[in-house]
MIDOSE-1310 file (N, C-alpha, C; in nm, 2 decimals, decimal comma, always signed):
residues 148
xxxx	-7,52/-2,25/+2,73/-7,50/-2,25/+2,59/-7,45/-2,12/+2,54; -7,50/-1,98/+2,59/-7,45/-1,86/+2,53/-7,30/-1,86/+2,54; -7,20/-1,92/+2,63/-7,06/-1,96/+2,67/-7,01/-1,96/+2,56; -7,09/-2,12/+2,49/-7,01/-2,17/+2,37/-6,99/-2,10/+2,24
xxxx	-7,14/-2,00/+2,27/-7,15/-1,90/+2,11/-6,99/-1,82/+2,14; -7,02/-1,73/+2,26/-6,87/-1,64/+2,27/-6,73/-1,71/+2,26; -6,73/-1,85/+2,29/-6,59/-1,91/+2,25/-6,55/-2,00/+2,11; -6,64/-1,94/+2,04/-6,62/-1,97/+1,88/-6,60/-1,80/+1,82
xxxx	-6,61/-1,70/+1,91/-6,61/-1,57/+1,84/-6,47/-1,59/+1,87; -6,36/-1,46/+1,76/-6,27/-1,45/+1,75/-6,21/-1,33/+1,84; -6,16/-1,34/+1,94/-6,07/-1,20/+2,01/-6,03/-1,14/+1,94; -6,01/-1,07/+1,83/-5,89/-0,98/+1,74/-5,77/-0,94/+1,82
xxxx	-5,82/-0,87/+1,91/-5,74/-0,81/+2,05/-5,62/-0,95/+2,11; -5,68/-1,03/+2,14/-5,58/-1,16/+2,23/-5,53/-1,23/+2,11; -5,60/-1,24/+1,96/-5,48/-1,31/+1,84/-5,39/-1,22/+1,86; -5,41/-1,07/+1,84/-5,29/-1,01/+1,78/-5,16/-0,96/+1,91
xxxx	-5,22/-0,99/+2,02/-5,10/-1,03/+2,13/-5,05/-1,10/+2,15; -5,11/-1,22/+2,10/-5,03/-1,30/+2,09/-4,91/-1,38/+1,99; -4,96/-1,35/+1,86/-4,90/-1,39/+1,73/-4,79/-1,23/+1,75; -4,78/-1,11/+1,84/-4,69/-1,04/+1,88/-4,57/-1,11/+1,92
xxxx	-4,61/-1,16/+2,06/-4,52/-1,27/+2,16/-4,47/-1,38/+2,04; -4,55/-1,44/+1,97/-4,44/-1,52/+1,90/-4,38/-1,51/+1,81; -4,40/-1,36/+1,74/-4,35/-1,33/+1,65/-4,19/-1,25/+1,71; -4,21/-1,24/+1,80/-4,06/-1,15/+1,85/-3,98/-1,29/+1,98
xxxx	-4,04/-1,42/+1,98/-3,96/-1,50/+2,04/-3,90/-1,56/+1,91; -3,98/-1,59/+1,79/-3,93/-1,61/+1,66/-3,83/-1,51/+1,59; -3,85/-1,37/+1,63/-3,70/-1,33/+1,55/-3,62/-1,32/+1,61; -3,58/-1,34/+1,74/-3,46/-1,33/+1,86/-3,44/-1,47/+1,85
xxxx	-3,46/-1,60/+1,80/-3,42/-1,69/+1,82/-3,26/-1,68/+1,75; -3,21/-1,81/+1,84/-3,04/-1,77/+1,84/-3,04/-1,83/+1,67; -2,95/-1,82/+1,62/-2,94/-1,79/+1,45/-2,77/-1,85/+1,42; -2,75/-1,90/+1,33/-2,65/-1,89/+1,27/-2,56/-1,77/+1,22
xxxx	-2,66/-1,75/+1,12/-2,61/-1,61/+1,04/-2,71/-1,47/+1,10; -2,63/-1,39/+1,18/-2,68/-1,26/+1,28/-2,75/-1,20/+1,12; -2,81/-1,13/+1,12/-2,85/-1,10/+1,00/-2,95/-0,97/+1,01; -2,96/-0,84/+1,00/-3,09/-0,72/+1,04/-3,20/-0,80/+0,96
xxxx	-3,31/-0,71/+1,07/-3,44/-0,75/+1,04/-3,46/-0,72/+0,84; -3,47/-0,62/+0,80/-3,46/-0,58/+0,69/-3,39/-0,66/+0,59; -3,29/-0,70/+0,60/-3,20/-0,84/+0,50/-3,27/-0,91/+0,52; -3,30/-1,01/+0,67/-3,40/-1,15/+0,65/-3,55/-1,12/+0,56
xxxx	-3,58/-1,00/+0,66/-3,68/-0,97/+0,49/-3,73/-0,95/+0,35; -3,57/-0,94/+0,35/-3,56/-0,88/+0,17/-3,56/-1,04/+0,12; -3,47/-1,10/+0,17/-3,40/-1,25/+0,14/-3,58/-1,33/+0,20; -3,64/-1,33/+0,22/-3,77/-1,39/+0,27/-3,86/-1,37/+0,16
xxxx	-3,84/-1,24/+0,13/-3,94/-1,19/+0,06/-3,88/-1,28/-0,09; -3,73/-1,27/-0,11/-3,71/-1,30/-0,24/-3,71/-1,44/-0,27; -3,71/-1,54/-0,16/-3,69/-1,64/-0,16/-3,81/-1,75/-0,25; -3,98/-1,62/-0,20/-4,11/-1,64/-0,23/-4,10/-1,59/-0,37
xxxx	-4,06/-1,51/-0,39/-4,16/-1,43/-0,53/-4,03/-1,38/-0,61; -3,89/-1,43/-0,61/-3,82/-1,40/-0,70/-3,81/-1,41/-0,87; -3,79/-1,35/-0,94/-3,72/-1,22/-0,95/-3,80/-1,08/-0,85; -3,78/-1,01/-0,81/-3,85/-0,87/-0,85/-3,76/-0,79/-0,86
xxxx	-3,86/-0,66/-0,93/-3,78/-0,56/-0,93/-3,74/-0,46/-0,80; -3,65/-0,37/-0,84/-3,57/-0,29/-0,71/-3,78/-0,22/-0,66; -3,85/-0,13/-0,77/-3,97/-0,03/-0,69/-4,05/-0,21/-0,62; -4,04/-0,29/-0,66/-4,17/-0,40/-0,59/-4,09/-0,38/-0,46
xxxx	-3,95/-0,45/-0,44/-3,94/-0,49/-0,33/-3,92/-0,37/-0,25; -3,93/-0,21/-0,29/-3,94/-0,11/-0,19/-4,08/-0,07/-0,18; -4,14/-0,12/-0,19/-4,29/-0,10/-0,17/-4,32/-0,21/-0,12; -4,27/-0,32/-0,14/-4,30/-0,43/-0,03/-4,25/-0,41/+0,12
xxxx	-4,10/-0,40/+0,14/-4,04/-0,42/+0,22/-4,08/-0,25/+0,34; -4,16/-0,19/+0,24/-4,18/-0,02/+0,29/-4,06/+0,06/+0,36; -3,97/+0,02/+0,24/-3,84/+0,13/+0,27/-3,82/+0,22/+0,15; -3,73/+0,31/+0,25/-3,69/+0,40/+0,06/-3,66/+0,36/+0,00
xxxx	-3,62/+0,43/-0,11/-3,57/+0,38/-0,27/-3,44/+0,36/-0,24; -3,36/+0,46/-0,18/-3,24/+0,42/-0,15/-3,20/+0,34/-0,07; -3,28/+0,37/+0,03/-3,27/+0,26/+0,15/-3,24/+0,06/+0,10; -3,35/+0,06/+0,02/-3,32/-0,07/-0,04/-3,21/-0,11/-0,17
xxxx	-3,18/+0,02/-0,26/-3,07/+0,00/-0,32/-2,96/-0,02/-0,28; -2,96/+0,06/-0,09/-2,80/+0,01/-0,07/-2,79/-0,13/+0,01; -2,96/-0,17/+0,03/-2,98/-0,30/+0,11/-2,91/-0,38/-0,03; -2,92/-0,36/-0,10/-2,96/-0,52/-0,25/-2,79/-0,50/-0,25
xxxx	-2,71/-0,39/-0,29/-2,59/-0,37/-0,30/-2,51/-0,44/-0,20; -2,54/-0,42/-0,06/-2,47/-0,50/+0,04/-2,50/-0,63/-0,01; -2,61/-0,67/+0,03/-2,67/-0,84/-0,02/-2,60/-0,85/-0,12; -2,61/-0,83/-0,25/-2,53/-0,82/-0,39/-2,35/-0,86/-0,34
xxxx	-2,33/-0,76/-0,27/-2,13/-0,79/-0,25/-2,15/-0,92/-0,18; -2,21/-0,98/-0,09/-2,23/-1,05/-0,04/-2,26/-1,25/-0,08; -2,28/-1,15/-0,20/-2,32/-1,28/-0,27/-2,48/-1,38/-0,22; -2,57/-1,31/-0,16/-2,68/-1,32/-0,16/-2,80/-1,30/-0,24
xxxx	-2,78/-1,19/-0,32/-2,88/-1,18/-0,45/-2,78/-1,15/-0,58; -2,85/-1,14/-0,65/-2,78/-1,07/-0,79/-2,88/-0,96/-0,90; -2,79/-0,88/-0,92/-2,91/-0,80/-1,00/-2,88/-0,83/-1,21; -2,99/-0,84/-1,20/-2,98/-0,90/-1,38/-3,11/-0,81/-1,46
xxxx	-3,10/-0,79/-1,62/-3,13/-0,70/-1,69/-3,25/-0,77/-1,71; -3,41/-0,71/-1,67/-3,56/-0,80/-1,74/-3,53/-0,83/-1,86; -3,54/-0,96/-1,89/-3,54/-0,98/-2,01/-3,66/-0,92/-2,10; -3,78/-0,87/-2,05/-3,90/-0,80/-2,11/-3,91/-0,64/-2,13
xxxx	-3,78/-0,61/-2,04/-3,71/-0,46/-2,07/-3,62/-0,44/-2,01; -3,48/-0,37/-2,08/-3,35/-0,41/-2,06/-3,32/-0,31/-1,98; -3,45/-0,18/-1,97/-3,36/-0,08/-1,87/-3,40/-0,08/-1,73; -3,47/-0,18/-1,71/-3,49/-0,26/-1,55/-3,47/-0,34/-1,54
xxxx	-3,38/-0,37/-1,38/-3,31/-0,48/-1,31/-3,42/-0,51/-1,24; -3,43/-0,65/-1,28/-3,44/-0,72/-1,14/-3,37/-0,79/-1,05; -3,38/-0,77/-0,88/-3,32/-0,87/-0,85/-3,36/-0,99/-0,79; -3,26/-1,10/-0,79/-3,29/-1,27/-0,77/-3,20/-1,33/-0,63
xxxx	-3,27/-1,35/-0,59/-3,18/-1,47/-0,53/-3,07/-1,58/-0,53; -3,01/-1,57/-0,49/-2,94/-1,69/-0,49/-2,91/-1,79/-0,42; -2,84/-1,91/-0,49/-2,86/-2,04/-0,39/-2,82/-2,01/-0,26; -2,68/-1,93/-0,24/-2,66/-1,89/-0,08/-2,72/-1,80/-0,02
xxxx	-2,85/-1,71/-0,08/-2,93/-1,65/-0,01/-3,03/-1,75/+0,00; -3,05/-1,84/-0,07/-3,19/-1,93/-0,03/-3,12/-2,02/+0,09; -3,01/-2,06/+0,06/-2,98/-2,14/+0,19/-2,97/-2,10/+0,30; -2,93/-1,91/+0,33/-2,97/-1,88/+0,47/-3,07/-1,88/+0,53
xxxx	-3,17/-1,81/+0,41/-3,35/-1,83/+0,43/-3,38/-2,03/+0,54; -3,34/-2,12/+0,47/-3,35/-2,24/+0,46/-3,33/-2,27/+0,59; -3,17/-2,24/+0,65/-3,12/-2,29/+0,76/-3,20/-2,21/+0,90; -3,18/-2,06/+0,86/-3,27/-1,99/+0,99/-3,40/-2,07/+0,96
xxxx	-3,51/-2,16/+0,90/-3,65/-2,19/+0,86/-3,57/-2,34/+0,94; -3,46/-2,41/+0,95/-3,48/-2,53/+1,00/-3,43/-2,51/+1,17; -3,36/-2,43/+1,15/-3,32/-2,36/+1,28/-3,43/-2,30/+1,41; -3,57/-2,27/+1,34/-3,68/-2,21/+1,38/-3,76/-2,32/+1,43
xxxx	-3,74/-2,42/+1,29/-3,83/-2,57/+1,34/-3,80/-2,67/+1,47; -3,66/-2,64/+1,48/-3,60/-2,73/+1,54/-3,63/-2,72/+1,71; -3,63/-2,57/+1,71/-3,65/-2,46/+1,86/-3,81/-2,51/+1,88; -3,90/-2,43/+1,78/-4,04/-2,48/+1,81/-4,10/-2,64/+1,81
xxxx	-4,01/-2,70/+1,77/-4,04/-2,85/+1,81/-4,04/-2,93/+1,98; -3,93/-2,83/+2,02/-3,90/-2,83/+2,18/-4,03/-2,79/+2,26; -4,04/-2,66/+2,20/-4,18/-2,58/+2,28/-4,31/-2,67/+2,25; -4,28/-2,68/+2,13/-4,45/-2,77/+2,12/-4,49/-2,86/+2,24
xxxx	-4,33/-2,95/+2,23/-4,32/-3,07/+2,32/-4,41/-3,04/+2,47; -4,41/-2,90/+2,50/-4,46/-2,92/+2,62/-4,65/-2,89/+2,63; -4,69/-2,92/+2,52/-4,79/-2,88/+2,51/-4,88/-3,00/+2,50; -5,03/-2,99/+2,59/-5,11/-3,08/+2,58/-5,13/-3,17/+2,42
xxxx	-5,21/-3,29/+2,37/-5,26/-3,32/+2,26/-5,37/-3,26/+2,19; -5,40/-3,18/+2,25/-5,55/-3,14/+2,25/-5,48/-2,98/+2,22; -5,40/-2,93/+2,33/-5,33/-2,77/+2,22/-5,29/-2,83/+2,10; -5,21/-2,92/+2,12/-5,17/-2,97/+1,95/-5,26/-2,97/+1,84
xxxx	-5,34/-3,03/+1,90/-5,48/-3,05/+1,76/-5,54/-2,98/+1,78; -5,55/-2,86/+1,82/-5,62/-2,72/+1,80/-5,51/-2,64/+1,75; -5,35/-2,64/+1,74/-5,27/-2,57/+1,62/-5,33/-2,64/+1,54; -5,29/-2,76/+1,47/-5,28/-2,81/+1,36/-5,44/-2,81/+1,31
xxxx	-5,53/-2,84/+1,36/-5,70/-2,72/+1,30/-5,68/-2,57/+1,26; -5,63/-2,53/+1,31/-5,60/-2,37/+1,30/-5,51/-2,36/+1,12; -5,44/-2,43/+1,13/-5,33/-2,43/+1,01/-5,37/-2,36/+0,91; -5,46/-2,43/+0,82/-5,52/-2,40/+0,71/-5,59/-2,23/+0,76
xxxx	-5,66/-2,23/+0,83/-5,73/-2,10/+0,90/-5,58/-1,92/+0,83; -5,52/-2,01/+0,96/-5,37/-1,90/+0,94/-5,32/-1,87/+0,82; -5,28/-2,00/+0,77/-5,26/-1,97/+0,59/-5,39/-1,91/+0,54; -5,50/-1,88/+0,51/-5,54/-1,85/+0,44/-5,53/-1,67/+0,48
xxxx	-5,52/-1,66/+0,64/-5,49/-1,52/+0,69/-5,37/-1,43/+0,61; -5,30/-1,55/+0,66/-5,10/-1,49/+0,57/-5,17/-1,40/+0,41; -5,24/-1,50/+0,33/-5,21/-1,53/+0,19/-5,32/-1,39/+0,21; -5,41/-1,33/+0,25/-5,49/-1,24/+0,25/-5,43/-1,05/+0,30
xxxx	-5,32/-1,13/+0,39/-5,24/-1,05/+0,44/-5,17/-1,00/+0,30; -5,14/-1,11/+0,24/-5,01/-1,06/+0,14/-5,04/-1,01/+0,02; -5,19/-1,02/+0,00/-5,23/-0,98/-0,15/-5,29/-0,84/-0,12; -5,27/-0,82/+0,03/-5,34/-0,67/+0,02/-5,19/-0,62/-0,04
């Protein structure tokens, strides 16, 4: 019986090697649009919580100030975001997304699904229904992750 108490405890250690591994087979997956880590971020990040302003998304994305103004400017020529006047105060921009930044977001997101549908395939019913228990678990981790 003591077996079962230790295989309901949580490794910290072996989650976070692992959600490593899939997090770096997840960003090397082959892609349409080649794109730096930093743009899919900005564009990820804007995709969720658009508008924001230029200081949110450099304190999100934890780059400099400039660093991300010449990120939004590239994106911007690009036609991936746009920067527009807060309508709540006119001497801060925010920037937004756009439909052809949400559709890159969109296609690398079906692009992703399409790859991990293969992988699942080889996995027992019983791994299956121990991801899909977990689901709810993970999201609530993400959503705890993101409000720190």
């Amino acid at each position: 019986m003591g077996n079962n108490k230790d295989q309901n405890k949580l490794n910290v250690t072996d989650f976070a090697m692992v959600f490593e591994d899939l997090t770096r087979i997840i960003i090397r997956m082959p892609s349409i649009e080649k794109l730096s880590f930093t743009t899919l971020s900005v564009l990820h990040t804007l995709s969720r919580k658009s508008p924001m302003r230029l200081t949110e998304l450099t304190a999100n994305e934890q780059v400099t100030q400039s660093g991300i103004t010449q990120l939004v400017t590239r994106l911007e020529r690009d036609g991936l975001v746009e920067r527009r006047p807060d309508p709540n105060d006119g001497r801060v921009v925010q920037v937004h997304i756009t439909e052809r930044g949400a559709n890159v977001i969109d296609s690398r997101r079906s692009e992703r699904i399409e790859q991990l549908s293969k992988f699942i395939e080889g996995l027992t019913p019983e791994d299956k229904l121990a991801i899909a228990s977990a689901i709810p678990a993970l999201r609530r981790l993400a959503e705890l992750g993101n409000d720190s």
